[in-house]
C-alpha positions in Angstrom: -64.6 -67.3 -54.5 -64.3 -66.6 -50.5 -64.9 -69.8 -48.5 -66.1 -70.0 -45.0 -63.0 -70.6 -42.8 -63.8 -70.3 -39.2 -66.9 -69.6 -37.1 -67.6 -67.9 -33.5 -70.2 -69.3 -31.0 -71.4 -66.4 -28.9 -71.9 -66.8 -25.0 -72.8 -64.9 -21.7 -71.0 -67.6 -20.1 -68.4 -69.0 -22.7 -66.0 -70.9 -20.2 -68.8 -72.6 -19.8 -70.1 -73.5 -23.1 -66.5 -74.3 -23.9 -67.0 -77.2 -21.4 -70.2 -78.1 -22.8 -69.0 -78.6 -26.3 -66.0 -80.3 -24.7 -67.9 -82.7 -22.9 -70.8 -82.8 -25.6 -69.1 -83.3 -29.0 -65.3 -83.8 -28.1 -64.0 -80.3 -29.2 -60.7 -79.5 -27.8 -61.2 -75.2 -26.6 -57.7 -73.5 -25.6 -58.5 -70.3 -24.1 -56.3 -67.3 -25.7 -54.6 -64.9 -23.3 -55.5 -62.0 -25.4 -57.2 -58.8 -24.6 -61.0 -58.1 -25.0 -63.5 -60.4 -24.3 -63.2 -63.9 -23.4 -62.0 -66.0 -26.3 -61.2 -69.9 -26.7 -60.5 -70.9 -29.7 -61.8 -74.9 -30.7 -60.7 -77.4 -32.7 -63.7 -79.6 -33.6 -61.8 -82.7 -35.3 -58.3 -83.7 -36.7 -56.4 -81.4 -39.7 -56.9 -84.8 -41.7 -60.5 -84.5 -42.1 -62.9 -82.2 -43.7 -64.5 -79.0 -41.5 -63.5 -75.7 -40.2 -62.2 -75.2 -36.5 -63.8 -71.9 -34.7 -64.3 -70.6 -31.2 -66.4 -69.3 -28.8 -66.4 -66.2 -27.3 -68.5 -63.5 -24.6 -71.0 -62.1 -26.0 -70.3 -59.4 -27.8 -73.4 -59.1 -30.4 -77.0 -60.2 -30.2 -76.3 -63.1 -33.2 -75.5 -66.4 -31.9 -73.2 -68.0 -34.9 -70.7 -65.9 -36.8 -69.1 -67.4 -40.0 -65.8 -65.8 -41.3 -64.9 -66.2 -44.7 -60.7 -65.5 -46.1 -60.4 -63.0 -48.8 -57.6 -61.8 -50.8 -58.0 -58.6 -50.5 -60.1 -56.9 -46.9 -60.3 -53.4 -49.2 -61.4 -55.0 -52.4 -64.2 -57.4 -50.8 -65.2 -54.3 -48.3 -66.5 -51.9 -51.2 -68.0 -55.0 -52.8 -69.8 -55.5 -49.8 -70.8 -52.3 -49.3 -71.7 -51.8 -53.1 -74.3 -55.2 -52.4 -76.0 -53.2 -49.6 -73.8 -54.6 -47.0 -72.6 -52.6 -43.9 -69.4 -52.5 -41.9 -70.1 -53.3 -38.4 -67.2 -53.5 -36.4 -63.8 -53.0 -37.3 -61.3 -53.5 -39.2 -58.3 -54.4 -37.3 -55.2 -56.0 -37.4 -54.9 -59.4 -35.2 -51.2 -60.4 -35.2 -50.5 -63.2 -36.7 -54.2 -63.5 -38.1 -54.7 -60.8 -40.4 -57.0 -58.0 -41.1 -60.6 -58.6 -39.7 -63.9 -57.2 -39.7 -67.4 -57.3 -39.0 -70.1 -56.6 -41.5 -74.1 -56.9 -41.9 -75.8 -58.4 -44.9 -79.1 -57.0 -46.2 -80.7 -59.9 -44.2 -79.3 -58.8 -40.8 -77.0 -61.3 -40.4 -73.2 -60.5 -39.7 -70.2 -62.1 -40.8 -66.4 -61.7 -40.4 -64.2 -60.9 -43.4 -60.6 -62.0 -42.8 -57.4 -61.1 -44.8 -54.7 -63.7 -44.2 -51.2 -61.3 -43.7 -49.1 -61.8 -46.9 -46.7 -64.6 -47.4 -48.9 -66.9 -45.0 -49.3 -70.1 -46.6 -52.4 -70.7 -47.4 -53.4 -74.5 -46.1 -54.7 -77.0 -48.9 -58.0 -77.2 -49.7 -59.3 -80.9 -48.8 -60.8 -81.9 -51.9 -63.8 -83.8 -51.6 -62.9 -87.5 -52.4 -64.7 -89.0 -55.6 -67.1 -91.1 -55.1 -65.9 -95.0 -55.2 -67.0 -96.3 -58.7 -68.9 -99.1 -58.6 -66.9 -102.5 -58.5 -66.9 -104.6 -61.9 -69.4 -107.1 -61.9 -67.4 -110.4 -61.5 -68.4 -112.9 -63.8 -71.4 -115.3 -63.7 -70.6 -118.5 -61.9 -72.2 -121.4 -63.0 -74.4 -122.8 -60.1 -72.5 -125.3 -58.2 -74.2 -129.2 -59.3 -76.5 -130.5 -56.7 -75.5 -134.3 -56.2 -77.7 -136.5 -58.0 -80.5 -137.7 -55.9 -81.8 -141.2 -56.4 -85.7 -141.0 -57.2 -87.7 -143.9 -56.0 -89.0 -145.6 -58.8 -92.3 -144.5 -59.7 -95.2 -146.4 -58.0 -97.6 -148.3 -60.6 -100.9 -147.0 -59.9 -103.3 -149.6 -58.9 -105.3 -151.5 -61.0 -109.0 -150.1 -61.7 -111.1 -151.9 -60.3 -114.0 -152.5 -62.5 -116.9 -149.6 -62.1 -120.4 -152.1 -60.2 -123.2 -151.8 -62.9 -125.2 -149.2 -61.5 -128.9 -151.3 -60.3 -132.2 -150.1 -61.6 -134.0 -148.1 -58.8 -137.0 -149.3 -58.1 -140.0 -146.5 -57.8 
């Protein structure tokens, strides 16, 4: 299965939407002294936590977001593609020290970068998703803690009935 593994933000100003992420959500952009257009790449959070790093570039296509996803094998996945109706937009070629890249279409329109790693690069660990915690044991029942006794008053003796007056014949 190919995974997504980096993505490209597209710009007519990237330098400064570089800052604006920078400023905005804390990535870290390193701009790459490479030719072509402008390139930084970003690191949006530490190694140690789960997400893919990416960058942003000039604009170079009318799509905003491009995903790239790592395959085994750039010739294998290529005719797959096209077999699924895909089409090869831009490439492939060779970035050193990156791999084999590409640009292709799906039958939706939307492009996507295919990426072959170069042979013998490690590949880094995947982060497994942690389990979920399982719930704790329920400790046992405690026994409610004893309320100190509390004195009643001694019941008061109701008062003594006083004898109902004999009702008086009403006179008409």
């Amino acid at each position: 299965m190919a995974r997504v593994i980096h993505f490209e933000v597209l710009s007519d100003n990237p330098e400064a939407l570089a800052r604006f992420y920078q400023e905005a959500l804390g990535w870290k952009p390193s701009k790459m002294d490479m030719p072509g257009p402008a390139y930084w790449l970003v690191a949006t959070g530490p190694e140690s936590e789960a997400g893919i790093n990416g960058a942003i570039m000039g604009r170079m296509f009318g799509q905003s977001v491009i995903n790239t996803i790592e395959v085994p094998s750039f010739e294998k996945v290529q005719a797959k593609i096209v077999a699924a109706g895909g089409k090869l937009l831009n490439g492939p070629h060779e970035i050193p020290n990156v791999g084999r890249h590409a640009y292709f279409v799906d039958t939706s329109g939307n492009m996507f970068g295919v990426l072959q790693p170069p042979k013998g690069r490690p590949r880094p660990p995947a982060t497994a998703a942690k389990p979920a915690a399982k719930p704790a044991a329920k400790a046992p029942a405690r026994k409610a803690a004893a309320k100190p006794a509390v004195k009643k008053a001694p019941a008061k003796k109701p008062a003594p009935k006083k004898p109902a007056a004999k009702a008086k014949p009403k006179k008409r």
